[in-house]
N, C-alpha and C positions, 0 to 999 in steps of 0.2 A: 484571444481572451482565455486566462487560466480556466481552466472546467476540471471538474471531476471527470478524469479516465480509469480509474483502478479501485476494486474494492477488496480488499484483504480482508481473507476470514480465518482466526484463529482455527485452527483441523489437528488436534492431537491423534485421532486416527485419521492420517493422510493416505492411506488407500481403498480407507471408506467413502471419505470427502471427493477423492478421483471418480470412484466407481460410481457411487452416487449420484452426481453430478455428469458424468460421461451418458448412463442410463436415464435418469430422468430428462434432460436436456440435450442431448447429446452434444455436449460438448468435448470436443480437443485438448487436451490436457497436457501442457509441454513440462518434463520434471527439469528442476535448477539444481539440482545437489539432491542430498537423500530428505531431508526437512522442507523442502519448497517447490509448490508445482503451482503453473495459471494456464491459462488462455491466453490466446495469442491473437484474437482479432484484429486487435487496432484500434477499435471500439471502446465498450467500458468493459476493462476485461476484470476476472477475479481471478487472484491469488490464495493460496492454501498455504497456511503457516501451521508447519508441524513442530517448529524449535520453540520448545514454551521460554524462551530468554529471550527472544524478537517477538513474538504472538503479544497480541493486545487482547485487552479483557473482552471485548468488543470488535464488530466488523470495522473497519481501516479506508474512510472515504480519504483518498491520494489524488490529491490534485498537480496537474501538470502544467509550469510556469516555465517562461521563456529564460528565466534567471532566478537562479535559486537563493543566492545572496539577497536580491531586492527583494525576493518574495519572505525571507527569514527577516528585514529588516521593518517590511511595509504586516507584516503578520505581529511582532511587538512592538510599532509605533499605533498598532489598533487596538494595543490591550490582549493582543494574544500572548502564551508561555509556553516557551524553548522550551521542549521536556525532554527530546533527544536533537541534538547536536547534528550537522549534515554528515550522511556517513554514505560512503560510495557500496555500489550492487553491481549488481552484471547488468547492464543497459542506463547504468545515468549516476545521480545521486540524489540525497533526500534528507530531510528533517522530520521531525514530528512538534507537533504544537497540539496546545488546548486554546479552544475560545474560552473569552469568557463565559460561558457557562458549562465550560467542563468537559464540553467534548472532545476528543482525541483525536486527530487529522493529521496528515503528511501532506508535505509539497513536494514533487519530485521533478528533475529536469532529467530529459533525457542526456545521454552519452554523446 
């Protein structure tokens, strides 16, 4: 069953958001490039978006679908809007949509 695994939080200071996060929770913090670092659980893990041109206004609930097409397809025959197109990451690929009432969500299938 799709579920929410990933929550993306915009972090324009990304080694405050690391440090932070490492200290209060101690969490593991794997970096992606110089703009992107999460956890690595397996669980529901968070991302740290420091590129303000991928960064959402808002935390980033990413949910993970066994097909990413059906999920882009069964998302606007619900009244959902494509707001960004599937575009491939290091580990899968993904889209972003709003429900109808405004919210911002990705579906992402892994690699």
């Amino acid at each position: 069953m799709p579920r929410p695994d990933f929550i993306e939080l915009p972090s324009p200071d990304l080694a405050a958001a690391k440090a932070f996060y490492a200290q209060a929770f101690g969490w593991g913090i794997a970096d992606y490039g110089p703009a992107y670092s999460c956890t690595t659980t397996g669980d529901v893990d968070v991302g740290l978006q420091d590129d303000p041109a991928q960064a959402t206004q808002g935390p980033l609930v990413v949910i993970q679908v066994p097909g990413l097409d059906a999920a882009a397809a069964a998302v606007a025959a619900a009244g959902g809007a494509i707001i960004r197109p599937a575009f491939a990451f290091p580990g899968g690929r993904r889209f972003h949509f709003r429900d109808p009432n405004g919210n911002e969500l990705a579906a992402w299938q892994p690699a």
